[in-house]
LOSE-932389 format. One record per residue: x, y, z of N, C-alpha, C in turn. Coordinates in nm, 2 decimals. Example, Ala and Ser with C-alpha at 12.3 -4.5 7.8 and 13.67 -1.06 7.14 Angstrom:
BEGIN
REC    n_px    n_py    n_pz   ca_px   ca_py   ca_pz    c_px    c_py    c_pz
REC    1.32   -0.57    0.78    1.23   -0.45    0.78    1.32   -0.33    0.78
REC    1.28   -0.22    0.71    1.37   -0.11    0.71    1.29    0.00    0.79
//
This chain:
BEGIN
REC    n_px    n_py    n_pz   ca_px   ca_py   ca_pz    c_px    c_py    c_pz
REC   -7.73    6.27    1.72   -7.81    6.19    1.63   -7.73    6.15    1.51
REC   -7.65    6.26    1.47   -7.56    6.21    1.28   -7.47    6.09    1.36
REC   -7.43    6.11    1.49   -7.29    5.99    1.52   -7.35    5.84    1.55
REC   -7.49    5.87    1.60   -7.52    5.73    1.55   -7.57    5.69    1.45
REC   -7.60    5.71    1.34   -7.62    5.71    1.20   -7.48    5.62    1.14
REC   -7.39    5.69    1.19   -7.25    5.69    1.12   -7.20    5.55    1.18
REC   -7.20    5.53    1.29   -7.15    5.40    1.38   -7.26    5.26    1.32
REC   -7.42    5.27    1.30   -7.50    5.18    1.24   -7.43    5.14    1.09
REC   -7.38    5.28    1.02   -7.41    5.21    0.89   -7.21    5.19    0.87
REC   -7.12    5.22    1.01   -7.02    5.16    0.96   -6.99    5.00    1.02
REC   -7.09    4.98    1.10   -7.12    4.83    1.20   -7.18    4.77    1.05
REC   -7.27    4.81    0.95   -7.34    4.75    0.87   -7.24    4.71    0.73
REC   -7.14    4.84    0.70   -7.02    4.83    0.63   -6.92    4.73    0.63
REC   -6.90    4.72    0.77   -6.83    4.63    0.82   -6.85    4.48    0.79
REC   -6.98    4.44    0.84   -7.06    4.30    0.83   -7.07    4.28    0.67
REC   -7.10    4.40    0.57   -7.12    4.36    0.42   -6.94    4.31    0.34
REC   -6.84    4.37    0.42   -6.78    4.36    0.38   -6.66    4.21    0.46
REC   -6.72    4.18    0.62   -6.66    4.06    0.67   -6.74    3.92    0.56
REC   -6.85    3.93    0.50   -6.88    3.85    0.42   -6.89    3.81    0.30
REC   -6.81    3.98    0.24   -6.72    3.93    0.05   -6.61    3.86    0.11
REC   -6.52    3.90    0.23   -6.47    3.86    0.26   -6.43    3.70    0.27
REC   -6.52    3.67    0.32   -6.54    3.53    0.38   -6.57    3.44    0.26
REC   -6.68    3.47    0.14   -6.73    3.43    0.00   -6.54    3.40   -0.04
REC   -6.48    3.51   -0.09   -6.34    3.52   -0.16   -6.24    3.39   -0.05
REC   -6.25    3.40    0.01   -6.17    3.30    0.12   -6.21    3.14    0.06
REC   -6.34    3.08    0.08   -6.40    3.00    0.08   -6.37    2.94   -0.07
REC   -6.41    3.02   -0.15   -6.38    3.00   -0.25   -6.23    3.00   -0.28
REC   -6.12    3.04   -0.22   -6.00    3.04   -0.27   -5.95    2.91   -0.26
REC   -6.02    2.82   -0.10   -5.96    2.72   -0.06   -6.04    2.62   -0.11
REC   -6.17    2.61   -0.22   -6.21    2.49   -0.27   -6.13    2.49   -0.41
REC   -6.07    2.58   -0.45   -6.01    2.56   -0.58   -5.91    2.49   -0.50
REC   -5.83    2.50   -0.43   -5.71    2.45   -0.35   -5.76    2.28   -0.36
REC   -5.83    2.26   -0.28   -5.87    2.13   -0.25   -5.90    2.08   -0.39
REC   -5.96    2.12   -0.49   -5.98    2.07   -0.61   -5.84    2.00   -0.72
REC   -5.75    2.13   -0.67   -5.65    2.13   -0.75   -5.57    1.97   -0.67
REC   -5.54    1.93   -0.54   -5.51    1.87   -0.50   -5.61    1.72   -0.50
REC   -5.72    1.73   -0.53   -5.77    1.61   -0.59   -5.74    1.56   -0.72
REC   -5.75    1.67   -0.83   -5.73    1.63   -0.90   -5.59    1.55   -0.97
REC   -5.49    1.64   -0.90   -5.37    1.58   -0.90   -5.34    1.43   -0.88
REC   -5.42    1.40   -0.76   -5.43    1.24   -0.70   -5.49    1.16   -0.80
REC   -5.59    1.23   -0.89   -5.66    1.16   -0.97   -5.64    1.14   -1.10
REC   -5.50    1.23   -1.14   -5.41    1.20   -1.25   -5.30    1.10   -1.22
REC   -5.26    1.07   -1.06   -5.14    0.98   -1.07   -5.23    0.88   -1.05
REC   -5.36    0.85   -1.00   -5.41    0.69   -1.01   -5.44    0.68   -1.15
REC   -5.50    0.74   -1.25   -5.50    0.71   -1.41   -5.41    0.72   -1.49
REC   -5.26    0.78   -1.45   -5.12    0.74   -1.43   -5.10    0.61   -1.45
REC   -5.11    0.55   -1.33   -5.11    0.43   -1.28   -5.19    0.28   -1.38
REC   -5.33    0.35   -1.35   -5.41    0.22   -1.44   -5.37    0.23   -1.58
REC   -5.31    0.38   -1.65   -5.27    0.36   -1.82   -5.19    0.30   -1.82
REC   -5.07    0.31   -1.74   -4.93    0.22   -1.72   -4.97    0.02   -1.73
REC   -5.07    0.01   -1.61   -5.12   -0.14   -1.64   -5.22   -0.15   -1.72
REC   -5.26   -0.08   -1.79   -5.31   -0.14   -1.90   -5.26   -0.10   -2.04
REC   -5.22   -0.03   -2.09   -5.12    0.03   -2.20   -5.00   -0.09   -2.20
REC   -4.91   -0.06   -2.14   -4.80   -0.08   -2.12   -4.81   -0.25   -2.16
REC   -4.88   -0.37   -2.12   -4.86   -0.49   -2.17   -4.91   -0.51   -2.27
REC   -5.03   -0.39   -2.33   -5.07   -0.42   -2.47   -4.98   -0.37   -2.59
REC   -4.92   -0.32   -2.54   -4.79   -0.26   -2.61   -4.67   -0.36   -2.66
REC   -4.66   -0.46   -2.55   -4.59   -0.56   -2.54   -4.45   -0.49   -2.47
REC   -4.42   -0.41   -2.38   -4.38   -0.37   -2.27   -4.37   -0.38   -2.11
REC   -4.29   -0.44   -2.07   -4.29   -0.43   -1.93   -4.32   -0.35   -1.83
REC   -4.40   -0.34   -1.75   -4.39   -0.22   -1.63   -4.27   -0.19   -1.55
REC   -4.24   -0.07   -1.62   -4.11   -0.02   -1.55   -4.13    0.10   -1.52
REC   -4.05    0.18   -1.38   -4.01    0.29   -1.34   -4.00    0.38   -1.44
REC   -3.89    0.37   -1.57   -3.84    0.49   -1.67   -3.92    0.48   -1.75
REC   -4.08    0.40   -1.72   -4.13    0.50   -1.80   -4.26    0.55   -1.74
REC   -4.23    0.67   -1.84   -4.40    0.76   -1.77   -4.52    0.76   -1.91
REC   -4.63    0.79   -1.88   -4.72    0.83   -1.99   -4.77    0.95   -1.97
REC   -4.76    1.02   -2.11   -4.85    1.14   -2.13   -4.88    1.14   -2.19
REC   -5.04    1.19   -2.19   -5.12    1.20   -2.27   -5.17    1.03   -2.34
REC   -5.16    0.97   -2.41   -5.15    0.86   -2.47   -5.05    0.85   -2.53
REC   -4.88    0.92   -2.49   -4.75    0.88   -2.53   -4.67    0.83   -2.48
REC   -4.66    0.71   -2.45   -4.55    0.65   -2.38   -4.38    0.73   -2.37
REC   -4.33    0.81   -2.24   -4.25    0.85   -2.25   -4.08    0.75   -2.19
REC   -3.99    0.79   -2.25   -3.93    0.69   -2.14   -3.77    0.79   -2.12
REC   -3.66    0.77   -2.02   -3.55    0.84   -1.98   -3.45    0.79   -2.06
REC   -3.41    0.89   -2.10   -3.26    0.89   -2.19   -3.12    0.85   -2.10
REC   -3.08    0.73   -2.16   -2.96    0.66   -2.07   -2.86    0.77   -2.05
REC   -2.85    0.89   -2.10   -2.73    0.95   -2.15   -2.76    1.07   -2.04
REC   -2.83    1.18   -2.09   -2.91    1.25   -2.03   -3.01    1.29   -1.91
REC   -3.10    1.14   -1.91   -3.17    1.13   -1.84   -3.31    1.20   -1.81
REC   -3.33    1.28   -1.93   -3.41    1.35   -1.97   -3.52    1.24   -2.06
REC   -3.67    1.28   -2.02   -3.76    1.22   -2.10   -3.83    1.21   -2.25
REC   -3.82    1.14   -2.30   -3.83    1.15   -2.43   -3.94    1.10   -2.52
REC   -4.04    1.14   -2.58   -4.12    1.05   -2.61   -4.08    0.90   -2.74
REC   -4.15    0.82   -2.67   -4.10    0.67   -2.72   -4.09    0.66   -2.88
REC   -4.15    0.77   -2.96   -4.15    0.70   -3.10   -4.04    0.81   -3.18
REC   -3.98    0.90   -3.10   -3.81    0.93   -3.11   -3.75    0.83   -3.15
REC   -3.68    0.80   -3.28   -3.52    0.73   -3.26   -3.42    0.71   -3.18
REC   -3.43    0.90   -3.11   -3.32    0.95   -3.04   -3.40    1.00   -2.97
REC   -3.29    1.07   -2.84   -3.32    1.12   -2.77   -3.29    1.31   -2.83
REC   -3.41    1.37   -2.84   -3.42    1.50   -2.88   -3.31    1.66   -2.81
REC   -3.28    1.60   -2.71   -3.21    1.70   -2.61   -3.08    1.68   -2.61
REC   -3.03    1.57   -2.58   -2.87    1.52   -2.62   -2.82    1.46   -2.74
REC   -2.91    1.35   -2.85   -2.90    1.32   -2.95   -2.85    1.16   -2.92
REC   -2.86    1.14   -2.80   -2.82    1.01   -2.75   -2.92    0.89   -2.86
REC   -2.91    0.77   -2.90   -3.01    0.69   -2.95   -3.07    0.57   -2.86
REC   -3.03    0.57   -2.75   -3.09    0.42   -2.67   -3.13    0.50   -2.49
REC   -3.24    0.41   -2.49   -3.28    0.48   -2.37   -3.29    0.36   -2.26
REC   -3.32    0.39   -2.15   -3.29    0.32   -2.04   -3.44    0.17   -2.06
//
């Protein structure tokens, strides 16, 4: 009589514990998927700050440069390292003219 006691409530153990299981899993992979939306959703607003920033600036759309944040960044001719635009110079090499 105690061995089937023991088999119910490790059948019951089992099932409580294939379903934290399953919770922790599920949840691991919507942060996944979140993280990779959101990503997509920074390079398309990437994208529309570049065309719309970028000509009100009175700047061309170009490759060397990137935006962050609301800082127009652009690559050091020298270096090639990114620099933000209201630098003189470039901060890492001391180069003064960028691409």
């Amino acid at each position: 009589m105690g061995s089937i006691w023991i088999i119910i409530l490790s059948i019951f153990g089992s099932i409580i514990v294939l379903i934290i299981c399953r919770e922790i899993v599920c949840w691991y992979y919507k942060i996944n998927i979140l993280v990779e939306l959101m990503t997509q959703q920074n390079k398309l607003l990437s994208e529309i700050a570049k065309k719309s920033l970028l000509p009100s600036r009175g700047i061309s759309n170009s490759e060397n440069i990137t935006i962050v944040g609301n800082k127009l960044q652009k690559k050091c001719k020298k270096c090639k390292k990114e620099c933000d635009e209201d630098y003189g110079g470039c901060p890492h090499c001391g180069h003064n003219t960028f691409e």
